[in-house]
N, C-alpha and C positions, 0 to 999 in steps of 0.2 A: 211371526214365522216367515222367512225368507224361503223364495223358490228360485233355483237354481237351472237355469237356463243351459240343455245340451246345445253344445256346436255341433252344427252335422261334421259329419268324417272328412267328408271333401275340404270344407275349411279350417279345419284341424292342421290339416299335411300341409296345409300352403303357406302356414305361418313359418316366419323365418328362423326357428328356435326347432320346429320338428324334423330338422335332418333331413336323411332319403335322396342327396344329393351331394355328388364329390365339388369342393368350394376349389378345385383348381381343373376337373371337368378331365380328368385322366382316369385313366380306364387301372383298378387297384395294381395289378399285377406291374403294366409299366411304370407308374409310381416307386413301388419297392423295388425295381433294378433300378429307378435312380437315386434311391436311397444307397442301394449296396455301393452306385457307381463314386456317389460322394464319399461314401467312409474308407474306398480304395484306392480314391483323391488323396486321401488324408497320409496315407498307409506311405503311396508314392512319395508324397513332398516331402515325407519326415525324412525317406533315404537320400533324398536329392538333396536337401536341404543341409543332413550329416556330411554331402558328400560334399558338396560346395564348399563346406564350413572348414572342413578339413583339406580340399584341394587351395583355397584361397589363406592358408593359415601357415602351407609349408612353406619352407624356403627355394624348394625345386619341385618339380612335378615332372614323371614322362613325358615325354611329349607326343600327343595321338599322332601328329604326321611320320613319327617315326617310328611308333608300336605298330600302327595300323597300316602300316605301306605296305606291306606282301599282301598276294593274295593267295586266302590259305585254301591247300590239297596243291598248289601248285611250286611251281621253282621260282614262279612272276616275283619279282621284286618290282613294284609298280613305280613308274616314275611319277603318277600323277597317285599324293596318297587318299586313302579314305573309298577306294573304287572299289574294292568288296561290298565294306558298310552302305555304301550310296545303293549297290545293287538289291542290299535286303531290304531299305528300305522304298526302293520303288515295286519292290514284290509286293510289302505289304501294305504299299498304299494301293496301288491294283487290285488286292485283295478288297479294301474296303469299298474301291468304285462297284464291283461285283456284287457285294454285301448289300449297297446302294441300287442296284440293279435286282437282285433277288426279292427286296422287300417293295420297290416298285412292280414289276411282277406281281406279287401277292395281292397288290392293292387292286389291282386288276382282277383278280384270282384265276390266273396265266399259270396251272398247275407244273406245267410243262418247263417253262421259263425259269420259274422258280428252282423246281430241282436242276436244272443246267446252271445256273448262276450260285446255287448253294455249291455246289458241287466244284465250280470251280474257284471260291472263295475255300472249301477247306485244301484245295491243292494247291492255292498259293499259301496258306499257312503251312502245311507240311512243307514247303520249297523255304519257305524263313526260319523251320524248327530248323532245316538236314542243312540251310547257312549257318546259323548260329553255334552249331554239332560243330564243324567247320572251324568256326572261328576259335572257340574254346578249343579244342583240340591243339590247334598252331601254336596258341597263346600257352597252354600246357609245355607244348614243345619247347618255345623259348624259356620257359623257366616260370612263370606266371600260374599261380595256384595258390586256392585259401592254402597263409600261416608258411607258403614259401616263396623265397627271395631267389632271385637270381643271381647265377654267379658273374664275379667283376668283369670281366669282358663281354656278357650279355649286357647289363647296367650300362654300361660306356657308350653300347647302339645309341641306348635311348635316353640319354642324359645329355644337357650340354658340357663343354668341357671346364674342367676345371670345377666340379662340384665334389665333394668328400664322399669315397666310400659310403661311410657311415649315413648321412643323409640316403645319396640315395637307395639305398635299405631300405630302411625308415621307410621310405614314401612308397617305393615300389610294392611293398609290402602292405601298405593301404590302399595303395591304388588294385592293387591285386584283389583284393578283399573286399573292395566296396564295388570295385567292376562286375568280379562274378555274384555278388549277392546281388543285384538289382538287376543286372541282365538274366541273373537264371530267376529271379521274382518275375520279371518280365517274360519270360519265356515259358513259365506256368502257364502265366492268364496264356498265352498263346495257344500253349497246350488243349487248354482246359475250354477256350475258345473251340477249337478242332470237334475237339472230343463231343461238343454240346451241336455245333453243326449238321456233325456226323447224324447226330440221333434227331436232330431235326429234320433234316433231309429223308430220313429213313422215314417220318411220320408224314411228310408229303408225298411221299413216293406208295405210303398205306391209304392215301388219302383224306386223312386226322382231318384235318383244316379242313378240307372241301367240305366235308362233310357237316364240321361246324359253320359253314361257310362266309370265315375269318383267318385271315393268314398272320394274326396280331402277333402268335409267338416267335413269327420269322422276325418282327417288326422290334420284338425285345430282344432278341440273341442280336439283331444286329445293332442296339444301342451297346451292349459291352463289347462288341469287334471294333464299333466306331471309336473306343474309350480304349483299347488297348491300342490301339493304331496314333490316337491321340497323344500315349502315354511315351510311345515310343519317339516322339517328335523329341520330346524333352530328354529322355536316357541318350538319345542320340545326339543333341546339343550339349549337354553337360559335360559327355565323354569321347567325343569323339572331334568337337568343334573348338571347344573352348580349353 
C-alpha cells in the first residue's frame, strides 16, 4: 500500500506547469489591442499590396504631383505640389505627439493634463477628418469617384502626353477606386479613433481612472492612434509620393 504525499499549496502555484502568470508580463486588455492592431496590419497591407500590384502593372498611372497640386476649398493652384496632403499629415502627427503627452500625463496620474492633451489630440483628429472632407470633395469636383471616369480634357491635366484615351480610363478609374477605398478605410479608424477619445476623455473628466487609480485605458486608445497614425505614413507614400 503506497501513501501519497500532499504538496503544500504554496509549492503547488510555483511550479512552472501551474499558470497564474502572463509569459509576455502584459497586462490582458493591452495584449488583445495588439492582437486587434496586428490583424488590421493584415487588413491594410492586403489593400496596399492590391494597390501597388495594380499601380506597378499599368502602363500609365496619374500622377500625384498633378492630381494633388490644388489646394482644395481654394482657387490656390500650388506651385509647390502635395502642400494640402503634407498639411494633414503634420496635423496628425501633432495629434499623436499629444496622444504621447496625454498617456505620459496618466502615468503620472496628472488628471488635469490628461484631459487638456486628450482633448486636444481629438481636435487635431476632427482638423484631419474636415481635410480629408476637403480633399474628396475637390477630387469629386474634378471628376474622381467609385466606378467614375473623368472626362478627356480633365484626363490630359493629369496624364503625361501622348498616352491613349483608353488607357488612361482604365487607370484613372482604378486609381479612383482604390484611392477612395483605402483613404475612407483610413479615415474610419480616424473616425472611430475620435469617437473612442471623446468617451475617454469624458471618463477622466468623471474621474473612472483616478478612482481606479490607473490611467492604463488612456495607455490603449493611444496604441490604436499610434497605429493609425502609423498606417497613414504608408497610404500617404503609396499615393501621394510614389
Amino acid at each position: 500500500m503506497s501513501t501519497t504525499v500532499a504538496q503544500p499549496v504554496d509549492e503547488i502555484k510555483s511550479t512552472p506547469w501551474s499558470g497564474g502568470r502572463s509569459p509576455f508580463e502584459v497586462e490582458y486588455g493591452k495584449m488583445m489591442m495588439w492582437f486587434f492592431l496586428l490583424s488590421d496590419a493584415f487588413t491594410f497591407s492586403s489593400l496596399l499590396i492590391s494597390y501597388g500590384a495594380l499601380r506597378f502593372s499599368a502602363p500609365t498611372w496619374p500622377s500625384p504631383s498633378l492630381v494633388f497640386q490644388s489646394v482644395p476649398g481654394t482657387s490656390i493652384e500650388s506651385g509647390a505640389p502635395l502642400v494640402f496632403v503634407g498639411l494633414m499629415t503634420l496635423i496628425l502627427i501633432i495629434s499623436s505627439v499629444t496622444m504621447v503627452l496625454a498617456v505620459e500625463a496618466g502615468h503620472r496620474n496628472a488628471r488635469k493634463e490628461v484631459i487638456g492633451w486628450m482633448i486636444a489630440t481629438v481636435i487635431g483628429g476632427l482638423m484631419f477628418l474636415g481635410c480629408q472632407a476637403l480633399e474628396w470633395n475637390h477630387l469629386h469636383s474634378e471628376g474622381f469617384w467609385w466606378g467614375h471616369i473623368p472626362n478627356a480634357a480633365t484626363l490630359q491635366e493629369f496624364f503625361a502626353k501622348g498616352v491613349p484615351l483608353g488607357q488612361q480610363q482604365m487607370t484613372a478609374h482604378q486609381f479612383a477606386n482604390l484611392f477612395f477605398t483605402i483613404t475612407g478605410f483610413h479615415g474610419f479608424h480616424v473616425f472611430s479613433g475620435v469617437v473612442i477619445n471623446i468617451i475617454i476623455t469624458i471618463n477622466v473628466l468623471m474621474g473612472t481612472y483616478e478612482r481606479r487609480g490607473s490611467y492604463l485605458m488612456v495607455e490603449k486608445v493611444g496604441l490604436y492612434w499610434h497605429f493609425v497614425d502609423l498606417v497613414w505614413v504608408f497610404v500617404f507614400t503609396f499615393f501621394y509620393l510614389v
